[in-house]
N, C-alpha and C positions, 0 to 999 in steps of 0.2 A: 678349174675342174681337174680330178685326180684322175687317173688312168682307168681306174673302176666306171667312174663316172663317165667317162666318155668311149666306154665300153662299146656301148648302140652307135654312134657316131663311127668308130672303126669298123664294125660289124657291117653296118651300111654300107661304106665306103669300098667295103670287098664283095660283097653283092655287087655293088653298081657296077665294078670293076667287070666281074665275073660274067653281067649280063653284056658288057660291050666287048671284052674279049673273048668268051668262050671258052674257055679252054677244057682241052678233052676229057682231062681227068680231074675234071670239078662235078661234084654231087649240086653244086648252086647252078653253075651253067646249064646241067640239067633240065633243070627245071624249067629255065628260060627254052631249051629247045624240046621239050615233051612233048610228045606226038596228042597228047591230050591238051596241051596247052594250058591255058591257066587253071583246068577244072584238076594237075595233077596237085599243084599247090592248097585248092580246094580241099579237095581230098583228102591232101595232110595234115591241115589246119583243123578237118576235123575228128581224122583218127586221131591227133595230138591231144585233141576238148577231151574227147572219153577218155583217154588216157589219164588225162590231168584229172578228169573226175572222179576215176577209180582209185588214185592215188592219194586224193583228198577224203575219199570214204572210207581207205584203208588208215587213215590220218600218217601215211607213209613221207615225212616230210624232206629226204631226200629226193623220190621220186616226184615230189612236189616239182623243187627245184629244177629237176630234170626237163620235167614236161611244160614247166612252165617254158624255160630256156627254148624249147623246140618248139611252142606257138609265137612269140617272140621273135626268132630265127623266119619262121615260116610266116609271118604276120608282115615282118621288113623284107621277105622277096616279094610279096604280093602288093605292097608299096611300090615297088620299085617296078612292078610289069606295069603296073596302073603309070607309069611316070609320076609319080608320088614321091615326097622323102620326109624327112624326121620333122620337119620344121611345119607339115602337113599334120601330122601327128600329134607336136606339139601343140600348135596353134589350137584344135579339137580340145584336148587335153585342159589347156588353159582357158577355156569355154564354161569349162566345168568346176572350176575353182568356186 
């Protein structure tokens, strides 16, 4: 697996990180202590959709990229409040094949 490729695996590995230490000036940690709880994550995952939608209607394909990358992002911390991880993901995924 190339470094690209295990992009999501590192990505995860610093959420999960970030949910068990906290630390004060993490925007991920956040998320895990938001006075909303997981409906902030909610929230994001779905301002992120309209975003990604309008970008795809614009056929804007860097914002594509963008928005994709930040449902994504916000898809693998809501894995992670759930006690979930990639191989959850996976297994789904490979369901579908």
């Amino acid at each position: 697996m190339t470094d690209d490729e295990a992009i999501l695996d590192e990505l995860f590995a610093v959420i999960e990180d970030r949910k068990e230490n906290l630390p004060e000036d993490s925007y991920t940690a956040s998320l895990f202590t938001h006075e909303k709880g997981e409906n902030a994550v909610l929230e994001k995952l779905g301002e992120e959709s309209t975003e990604l939608l309008l970008a795809a209607k614009d056929d804007d394909r860097e914002e594509i990229a963008h928005e994709s990358a930040d449902i994504v992002y916000h898809l693998l911390v809501l894995l992670a409040m759930k006690d979930m991880d990639l191989e959850d993901l996976r297994a789904a995924l490979r369901e579908r094949r």
